[in-house]
ROLODO-359694 format. One record per residue (C-alpha): x, y negated, z; residue number from 1; residue in one letter. Coordinates in Angstrom, 3 decimals. Example, Ala and Ser with C-alpha at 12.3 -4.5 7.8 and 13.67 -1.06 7.14 Angstrom:
# residues 2
<rec><xx>12.300</xx><yy>4.500</yy><zz>7.800</zz><resi>1</resi><resn>A</resn></rec>
<rec><xx>13.670</xx><yy>1.060</yy><zz>7.140</zz><resi>2</resi><resn>S</resn></rec>
//
This chain:
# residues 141
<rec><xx>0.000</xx><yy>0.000</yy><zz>0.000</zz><resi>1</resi><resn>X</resn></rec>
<rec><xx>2.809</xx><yy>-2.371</yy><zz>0.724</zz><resi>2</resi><resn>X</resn></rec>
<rec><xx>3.989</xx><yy>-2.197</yy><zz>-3.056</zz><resi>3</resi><resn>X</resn></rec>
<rec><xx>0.171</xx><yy>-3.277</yy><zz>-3.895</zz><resi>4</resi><resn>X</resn></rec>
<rec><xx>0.540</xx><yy>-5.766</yy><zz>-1.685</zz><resi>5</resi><resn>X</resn></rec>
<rec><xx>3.260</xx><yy>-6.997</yy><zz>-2.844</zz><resi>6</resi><resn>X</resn></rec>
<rec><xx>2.286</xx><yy>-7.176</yy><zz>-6.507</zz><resi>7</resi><resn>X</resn></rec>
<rec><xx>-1.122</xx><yy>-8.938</yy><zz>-5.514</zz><resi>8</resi><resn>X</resn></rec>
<rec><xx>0.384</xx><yy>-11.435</yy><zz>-3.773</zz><resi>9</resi><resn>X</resn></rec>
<rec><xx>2.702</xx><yy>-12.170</yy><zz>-6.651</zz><resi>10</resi><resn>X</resn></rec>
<rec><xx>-0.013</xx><yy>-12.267</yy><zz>-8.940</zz><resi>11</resi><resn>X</resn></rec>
<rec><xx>-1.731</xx><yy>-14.687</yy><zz>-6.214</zz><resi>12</resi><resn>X</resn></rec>
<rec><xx>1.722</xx><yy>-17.110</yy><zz>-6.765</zz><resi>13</resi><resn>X</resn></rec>
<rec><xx>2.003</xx><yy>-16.801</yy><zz>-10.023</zz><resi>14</resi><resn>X</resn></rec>
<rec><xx>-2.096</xx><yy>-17.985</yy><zz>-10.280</zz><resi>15</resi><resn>X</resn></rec>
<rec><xx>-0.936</xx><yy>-20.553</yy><zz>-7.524</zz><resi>16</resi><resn>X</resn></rec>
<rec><xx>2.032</xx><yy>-22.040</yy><zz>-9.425</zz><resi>17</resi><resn>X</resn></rec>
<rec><xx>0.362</xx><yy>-22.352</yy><zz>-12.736</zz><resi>18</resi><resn>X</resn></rec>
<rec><xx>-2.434</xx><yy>-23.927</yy><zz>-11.326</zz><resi>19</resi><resn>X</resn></rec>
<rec><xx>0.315</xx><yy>-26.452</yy><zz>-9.360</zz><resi>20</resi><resn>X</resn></rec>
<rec><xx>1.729</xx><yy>-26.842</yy><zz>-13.015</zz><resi>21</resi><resn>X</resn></rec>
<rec><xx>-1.841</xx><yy>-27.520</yy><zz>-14.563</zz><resi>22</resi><resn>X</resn></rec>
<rec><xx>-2.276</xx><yy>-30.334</yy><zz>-12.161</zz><resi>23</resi><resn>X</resn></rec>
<rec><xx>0.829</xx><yy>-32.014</yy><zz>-12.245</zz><resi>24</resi><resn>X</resn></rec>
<rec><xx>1.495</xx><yy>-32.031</yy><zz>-15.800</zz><resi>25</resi><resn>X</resn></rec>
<rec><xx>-2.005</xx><yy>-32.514</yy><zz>-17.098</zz><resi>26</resi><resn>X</resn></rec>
<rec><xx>-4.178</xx><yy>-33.639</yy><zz>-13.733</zz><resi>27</resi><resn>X</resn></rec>
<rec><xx>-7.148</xx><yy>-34.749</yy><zz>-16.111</zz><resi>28</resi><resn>X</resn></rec>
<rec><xx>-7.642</xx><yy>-30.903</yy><zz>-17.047</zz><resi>29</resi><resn>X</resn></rec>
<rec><xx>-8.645</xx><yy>-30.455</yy><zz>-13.360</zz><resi>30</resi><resn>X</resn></rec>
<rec><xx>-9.199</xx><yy>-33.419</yy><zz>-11.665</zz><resi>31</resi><resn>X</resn></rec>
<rec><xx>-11.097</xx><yy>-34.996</yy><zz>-14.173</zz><resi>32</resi><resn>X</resn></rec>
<rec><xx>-14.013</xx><yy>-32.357</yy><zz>-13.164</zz><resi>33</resi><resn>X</resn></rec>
<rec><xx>-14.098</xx><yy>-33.378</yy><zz>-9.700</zz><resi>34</resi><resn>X</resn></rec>
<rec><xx>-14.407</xx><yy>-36.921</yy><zz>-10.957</zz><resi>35</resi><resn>X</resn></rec>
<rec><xx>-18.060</xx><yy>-35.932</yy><zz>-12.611</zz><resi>36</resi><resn>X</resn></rec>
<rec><xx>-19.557</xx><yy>-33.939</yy><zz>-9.859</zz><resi>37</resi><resn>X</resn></rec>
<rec><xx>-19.735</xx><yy>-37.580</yy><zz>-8.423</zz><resi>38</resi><resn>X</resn></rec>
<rec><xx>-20.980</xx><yy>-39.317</yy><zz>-11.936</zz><resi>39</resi><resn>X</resn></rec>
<rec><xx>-17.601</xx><yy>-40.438</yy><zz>-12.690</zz><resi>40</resi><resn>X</resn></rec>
<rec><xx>-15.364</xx><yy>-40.019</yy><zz>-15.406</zz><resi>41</resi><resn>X</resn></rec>
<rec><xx>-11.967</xx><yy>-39.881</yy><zz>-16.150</zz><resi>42</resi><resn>X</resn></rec>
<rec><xx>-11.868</xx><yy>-42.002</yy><zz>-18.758</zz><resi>43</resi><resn>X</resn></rec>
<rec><xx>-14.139</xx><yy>-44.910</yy><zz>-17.130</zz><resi>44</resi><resn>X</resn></rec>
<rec><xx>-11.318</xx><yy>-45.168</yy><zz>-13.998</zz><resi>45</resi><resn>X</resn></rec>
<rec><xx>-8.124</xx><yy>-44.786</yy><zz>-15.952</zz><resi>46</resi><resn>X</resn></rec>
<rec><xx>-6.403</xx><yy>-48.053</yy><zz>-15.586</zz><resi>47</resi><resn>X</resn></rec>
<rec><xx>-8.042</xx><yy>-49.177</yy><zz>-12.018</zz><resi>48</resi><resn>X</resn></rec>
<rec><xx>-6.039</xx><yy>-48.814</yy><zz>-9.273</zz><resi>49</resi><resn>X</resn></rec>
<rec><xx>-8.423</xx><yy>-46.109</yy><zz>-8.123</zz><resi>50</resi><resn>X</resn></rec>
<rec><xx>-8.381</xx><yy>-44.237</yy><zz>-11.227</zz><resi>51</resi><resn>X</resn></rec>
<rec><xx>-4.399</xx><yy>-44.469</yy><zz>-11.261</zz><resi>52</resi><resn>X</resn></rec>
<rec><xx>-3.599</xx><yy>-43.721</yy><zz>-7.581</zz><resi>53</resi><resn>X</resn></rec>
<rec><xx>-6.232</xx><yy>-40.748</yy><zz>-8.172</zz><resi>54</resi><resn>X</resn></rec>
<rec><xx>-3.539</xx><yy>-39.189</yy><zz>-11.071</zz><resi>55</resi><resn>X</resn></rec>
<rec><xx>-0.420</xx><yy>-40.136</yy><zz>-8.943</zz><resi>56</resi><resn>X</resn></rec>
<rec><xx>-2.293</xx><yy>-38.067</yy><zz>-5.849</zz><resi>57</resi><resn>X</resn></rec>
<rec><xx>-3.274</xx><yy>-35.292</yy><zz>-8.301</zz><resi>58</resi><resn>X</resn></rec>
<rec><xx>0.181</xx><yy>-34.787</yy><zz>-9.425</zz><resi>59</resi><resn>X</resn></rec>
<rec><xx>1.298</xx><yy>-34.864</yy><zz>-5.979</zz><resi>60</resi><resn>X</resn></rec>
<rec><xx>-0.786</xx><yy>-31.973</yy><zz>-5.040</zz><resi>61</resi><resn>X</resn></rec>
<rec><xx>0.285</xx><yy>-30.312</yy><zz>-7.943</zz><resi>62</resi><resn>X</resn></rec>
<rec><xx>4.048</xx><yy>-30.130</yy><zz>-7.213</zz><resi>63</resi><resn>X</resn></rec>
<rec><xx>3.160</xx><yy>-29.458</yy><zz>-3.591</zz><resi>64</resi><resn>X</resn></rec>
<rec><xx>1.230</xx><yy>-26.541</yy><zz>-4.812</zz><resi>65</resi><resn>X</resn></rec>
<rec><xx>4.363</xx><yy>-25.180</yy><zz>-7.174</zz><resi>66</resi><resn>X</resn></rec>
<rec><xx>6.875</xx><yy>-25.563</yy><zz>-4.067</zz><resi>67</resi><resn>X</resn></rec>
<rec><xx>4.702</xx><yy>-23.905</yy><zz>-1.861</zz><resi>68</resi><resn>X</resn></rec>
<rec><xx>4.680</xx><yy>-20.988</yy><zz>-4.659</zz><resi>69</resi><resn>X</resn></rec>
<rec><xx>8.195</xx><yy>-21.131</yy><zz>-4.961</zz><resi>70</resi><resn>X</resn></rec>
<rec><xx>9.154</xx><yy>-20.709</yy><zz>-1.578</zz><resi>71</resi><resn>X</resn></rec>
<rec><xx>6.750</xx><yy>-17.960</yy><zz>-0.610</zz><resi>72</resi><resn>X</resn></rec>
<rec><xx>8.000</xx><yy>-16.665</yy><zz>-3.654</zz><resi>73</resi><resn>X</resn></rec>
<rec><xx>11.463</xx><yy>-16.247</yy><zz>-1.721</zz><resi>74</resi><resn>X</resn></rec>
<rec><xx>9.140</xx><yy>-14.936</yy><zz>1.273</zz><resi>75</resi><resn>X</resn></rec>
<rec><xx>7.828</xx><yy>-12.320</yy><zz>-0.478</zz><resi>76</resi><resn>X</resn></rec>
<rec><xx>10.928</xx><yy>-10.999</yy><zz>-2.308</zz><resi>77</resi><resn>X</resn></rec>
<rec><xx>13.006</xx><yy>-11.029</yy><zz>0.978</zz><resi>78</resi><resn>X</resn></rec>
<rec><xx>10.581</xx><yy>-10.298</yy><zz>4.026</zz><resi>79</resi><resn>X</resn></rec>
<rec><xx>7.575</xx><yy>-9.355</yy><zz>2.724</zz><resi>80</resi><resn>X</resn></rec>
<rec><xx>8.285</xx><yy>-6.119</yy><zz>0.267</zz><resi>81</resi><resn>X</resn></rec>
<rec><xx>9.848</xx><yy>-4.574</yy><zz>3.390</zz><resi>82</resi><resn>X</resn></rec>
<rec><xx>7.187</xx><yy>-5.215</yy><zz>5.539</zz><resi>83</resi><resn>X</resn></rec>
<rec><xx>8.560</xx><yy>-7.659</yy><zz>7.937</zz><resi>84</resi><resn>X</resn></rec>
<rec><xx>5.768</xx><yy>-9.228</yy><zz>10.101</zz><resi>85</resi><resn>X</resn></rec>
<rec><xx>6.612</xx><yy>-12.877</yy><zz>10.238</zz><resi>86</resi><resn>X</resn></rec>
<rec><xx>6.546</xx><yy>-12.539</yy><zz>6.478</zz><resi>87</resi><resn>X</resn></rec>
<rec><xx>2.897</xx><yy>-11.323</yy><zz>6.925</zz><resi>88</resi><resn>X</resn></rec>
<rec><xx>2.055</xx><yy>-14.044</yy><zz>8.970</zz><resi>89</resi><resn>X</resn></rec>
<rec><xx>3.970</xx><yy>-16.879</yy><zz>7.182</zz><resi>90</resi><resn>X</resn></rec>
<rec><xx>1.001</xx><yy>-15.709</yy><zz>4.204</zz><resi>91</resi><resn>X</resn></rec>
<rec><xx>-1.750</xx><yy>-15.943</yy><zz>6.595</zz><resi>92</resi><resn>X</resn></rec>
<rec><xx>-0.720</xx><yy>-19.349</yy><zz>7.582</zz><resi>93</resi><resn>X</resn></rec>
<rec><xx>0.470</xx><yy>-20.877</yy><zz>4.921</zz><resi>94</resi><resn>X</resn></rec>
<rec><xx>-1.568</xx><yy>-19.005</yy><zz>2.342</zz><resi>95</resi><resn>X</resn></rec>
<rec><xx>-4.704</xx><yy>-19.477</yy><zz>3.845</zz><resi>96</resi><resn>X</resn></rec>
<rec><xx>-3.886</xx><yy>-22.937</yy><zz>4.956</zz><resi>97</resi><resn>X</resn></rec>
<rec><xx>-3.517</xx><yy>-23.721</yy><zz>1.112</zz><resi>98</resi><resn>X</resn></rec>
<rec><xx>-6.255</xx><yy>-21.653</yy><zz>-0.233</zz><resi>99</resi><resn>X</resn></rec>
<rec><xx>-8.911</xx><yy>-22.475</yy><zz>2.398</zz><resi>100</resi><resn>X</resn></rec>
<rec><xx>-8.049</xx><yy>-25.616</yy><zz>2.495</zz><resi>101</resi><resn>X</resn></rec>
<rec><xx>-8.978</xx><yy>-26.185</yy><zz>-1.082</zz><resi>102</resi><resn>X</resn></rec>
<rec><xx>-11.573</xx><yy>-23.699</yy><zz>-1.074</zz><resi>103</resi><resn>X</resn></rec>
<rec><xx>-13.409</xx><yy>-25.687</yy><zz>1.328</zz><resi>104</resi><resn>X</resn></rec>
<rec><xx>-13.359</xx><yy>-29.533</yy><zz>-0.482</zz><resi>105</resi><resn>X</resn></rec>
<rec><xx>-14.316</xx><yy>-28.082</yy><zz>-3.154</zz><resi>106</resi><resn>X</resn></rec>
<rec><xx>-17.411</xx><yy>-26.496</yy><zz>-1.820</zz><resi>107</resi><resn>X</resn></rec>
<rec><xx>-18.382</xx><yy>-29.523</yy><zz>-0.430</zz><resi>108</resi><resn>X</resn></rec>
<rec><xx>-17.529</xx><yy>-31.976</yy><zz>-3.235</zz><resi>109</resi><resn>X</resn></rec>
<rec><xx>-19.729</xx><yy>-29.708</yy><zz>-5.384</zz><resi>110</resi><resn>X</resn></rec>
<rec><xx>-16.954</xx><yy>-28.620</yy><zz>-8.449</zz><resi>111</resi><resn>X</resn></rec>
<rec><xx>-17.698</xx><yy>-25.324</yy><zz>-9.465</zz><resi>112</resi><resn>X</resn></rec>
<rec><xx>-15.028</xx><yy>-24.842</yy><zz>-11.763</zz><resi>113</resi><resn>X</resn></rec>
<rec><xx>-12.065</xx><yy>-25.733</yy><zz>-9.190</zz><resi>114</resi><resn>X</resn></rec>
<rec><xx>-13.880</xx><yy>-23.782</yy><zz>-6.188</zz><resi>115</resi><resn>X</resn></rec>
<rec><xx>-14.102</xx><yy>-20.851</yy><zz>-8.526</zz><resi>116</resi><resn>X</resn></rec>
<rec><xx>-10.701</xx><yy>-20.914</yy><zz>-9.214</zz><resi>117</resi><resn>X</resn></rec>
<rec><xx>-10.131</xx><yy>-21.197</yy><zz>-5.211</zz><resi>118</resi><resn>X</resn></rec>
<rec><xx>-12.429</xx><yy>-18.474</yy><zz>-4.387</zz><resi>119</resi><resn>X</resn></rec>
<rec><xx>-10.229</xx><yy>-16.216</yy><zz>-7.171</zz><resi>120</resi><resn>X</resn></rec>
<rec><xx>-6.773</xx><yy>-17.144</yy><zz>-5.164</zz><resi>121</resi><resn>X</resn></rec>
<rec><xx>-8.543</xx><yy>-16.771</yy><zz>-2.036</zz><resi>122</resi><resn>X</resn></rec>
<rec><xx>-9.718</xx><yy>-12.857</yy><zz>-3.001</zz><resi>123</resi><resn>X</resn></rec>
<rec><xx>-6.583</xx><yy>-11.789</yy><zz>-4.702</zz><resi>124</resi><resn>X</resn></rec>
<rec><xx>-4.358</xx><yy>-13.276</yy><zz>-1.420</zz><resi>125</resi><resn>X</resn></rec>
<rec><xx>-6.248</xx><yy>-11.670</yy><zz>1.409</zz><resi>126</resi><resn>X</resn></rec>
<rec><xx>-6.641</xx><yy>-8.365</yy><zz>-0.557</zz><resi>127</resi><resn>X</resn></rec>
<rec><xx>-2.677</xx><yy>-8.447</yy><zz>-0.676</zz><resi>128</resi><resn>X</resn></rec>
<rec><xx>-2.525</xx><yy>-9.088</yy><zz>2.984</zz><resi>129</resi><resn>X</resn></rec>
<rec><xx>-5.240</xx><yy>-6.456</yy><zz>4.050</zz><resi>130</resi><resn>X</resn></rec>
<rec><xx>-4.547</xx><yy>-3.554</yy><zz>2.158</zz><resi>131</resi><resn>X</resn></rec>
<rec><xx>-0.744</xx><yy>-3.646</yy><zz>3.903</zz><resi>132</resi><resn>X</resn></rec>
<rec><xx>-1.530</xx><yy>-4.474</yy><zz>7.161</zz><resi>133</resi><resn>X</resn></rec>
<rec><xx>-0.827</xx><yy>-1.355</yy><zz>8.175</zz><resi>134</resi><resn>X</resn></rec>
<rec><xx>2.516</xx><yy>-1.016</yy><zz>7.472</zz><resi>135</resi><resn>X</resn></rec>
<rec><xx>2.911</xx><yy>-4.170</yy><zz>9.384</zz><resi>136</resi><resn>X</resn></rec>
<rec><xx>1.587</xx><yy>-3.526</yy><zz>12.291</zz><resi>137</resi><resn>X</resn></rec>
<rec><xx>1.610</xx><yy>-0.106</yy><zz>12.826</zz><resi>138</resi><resn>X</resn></rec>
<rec><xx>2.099</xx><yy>0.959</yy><zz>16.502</zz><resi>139</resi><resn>X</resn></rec>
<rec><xx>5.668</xx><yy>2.071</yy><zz>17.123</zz><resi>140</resi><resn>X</resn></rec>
<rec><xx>6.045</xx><yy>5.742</yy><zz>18.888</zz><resi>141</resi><resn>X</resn></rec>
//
């Protein structure tokens, strides 16, 4: 189970940093639909202050999201494929601080296309952390 894991959770990165990528590089892809669950759009708020600190913030979470990736990446490669707990946990906490997180504002701000992308990432993470478990914290005779 701890190989599944394993590859589950790199699928969940790999999901996690192209999404990161998505926003950075091209934040109206994404961010522009959370702009017309509220009657707004894109276009009508580029070159306002609002419209352009909501890009610069968008990007931000973007590269956030890719170095998060990237250094669970290193988690998993090092800790995690041998079953180390506090590689376990540093995915419940981090993982599910990121995942949740966005899972959550998006739920309430209505956007079904960037909650259903949350609610995929949310699945694919925990199933990589519950079918292991085991092998993390199995009692020791």
């Amino acid at each position: 189970m701890l190989k599944i894991g394993t590859i589950l959770l790199a699928i969940t990165l790999i999901f996690s940093t192209v999404y990161g990528l998505v926003l950075a590089i091209s934040p109206a892809t994404l961010a522009g639909n959370s702009l017309e669950v509220r009657g707004a759009t894109l276009e009508g708020v580029k070159g306002t202050p609002a419209g352009d600190a909501f890009i610069v913030q968008t990007r931000h979470l973007g590269v956030f999201a890719v170095c998060i990736s990237i250094a669970l990446f290193f988690v998993l490669f090092a800790a995690f494929n041998k079953g180390t707990p506090w590689a376990w946990w540093a995915f419940l906490i981090v993982g599910g601080i990121a995942w949740l997180y966005g899972l959550i504002v998006q739920i309430m701000e209505g956007d079904m296309l960037n909650m259903t992308l949350h609610i995929i990432g949310v699945v694919i993470m925990a199933l990589g952390l519950l079918l292991p478990v085991k092998e993390f914290f199995a009692k020791k005779v």
